[in-house]
C-alpha positions in Angstrom: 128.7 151.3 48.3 131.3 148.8 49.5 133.7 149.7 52.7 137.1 148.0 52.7 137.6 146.5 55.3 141.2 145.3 57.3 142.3 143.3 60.0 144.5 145.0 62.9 148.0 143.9 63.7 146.2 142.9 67.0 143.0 140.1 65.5 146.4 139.0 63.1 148.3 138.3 66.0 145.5 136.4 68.2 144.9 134.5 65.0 147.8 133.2 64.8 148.5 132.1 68.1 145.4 130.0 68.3 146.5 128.7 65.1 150.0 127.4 66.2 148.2 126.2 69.6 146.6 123.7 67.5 149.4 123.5 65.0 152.0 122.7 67.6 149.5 120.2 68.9 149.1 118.5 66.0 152.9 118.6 65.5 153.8 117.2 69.2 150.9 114.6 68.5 152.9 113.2 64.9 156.3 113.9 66.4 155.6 111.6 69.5 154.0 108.8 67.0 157.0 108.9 64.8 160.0 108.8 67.6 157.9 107.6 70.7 159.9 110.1 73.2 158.0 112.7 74.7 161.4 115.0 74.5 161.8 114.8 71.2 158.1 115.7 70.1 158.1 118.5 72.7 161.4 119.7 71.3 160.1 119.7 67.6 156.8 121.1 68.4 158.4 124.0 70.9 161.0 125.0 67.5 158.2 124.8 65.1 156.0 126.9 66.8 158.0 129.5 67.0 158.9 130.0 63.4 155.6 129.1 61.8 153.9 131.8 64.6 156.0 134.6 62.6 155.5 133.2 59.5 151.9 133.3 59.4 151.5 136.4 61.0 153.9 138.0 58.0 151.8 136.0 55.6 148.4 137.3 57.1 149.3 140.6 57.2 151.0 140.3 53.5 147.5 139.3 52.4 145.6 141.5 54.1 146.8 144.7 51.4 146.3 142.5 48.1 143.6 143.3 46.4 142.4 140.6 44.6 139.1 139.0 44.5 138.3 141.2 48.0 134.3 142.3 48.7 133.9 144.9 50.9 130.7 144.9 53.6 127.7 147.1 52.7 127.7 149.6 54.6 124.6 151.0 56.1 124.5 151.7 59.6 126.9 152.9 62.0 129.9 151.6 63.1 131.5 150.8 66.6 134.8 149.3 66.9 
């Protein structure tokens, strides 16, 4: 027997903040290379973190009811969540 299983709005949330922490990083790291002011990358990196936070987080949780090529867990024992 396979159990579906789903992520909450919650773990899709937490995911994607400590996605965009090392997103924004890696933006503020490239921004700085590119223009050499601290300001600048910090500004870039602050605006694109924002918007790719959302974005994410709308694209996780559109995933997360399409079916395709999903396995379930076998499910044998009990469950605590």
């Amino acid at each position: 027997m396979f159990i579906r299983t789903r992520e909450s709005h919650f773990r899709s949330m937490v995911k994607a903040v400590s996605w965009r922490i090392t997103g924004s990083f890696d933006t503020f790291v490239l921004s700085f290379i590119f223009t050499g002011s601290v300001k600048v990358a910090g500004s870039i990196a602050d605006a694109e973190a924002v918007t790719k936070m959302i974005l994410y987080y709308l694209h996780e949780r559109a995933w997360s009811v399409i079916r395709w090529d999903q396995q379930g867990q076998t499910g044998g024992g009990s469950s605590s969540s």
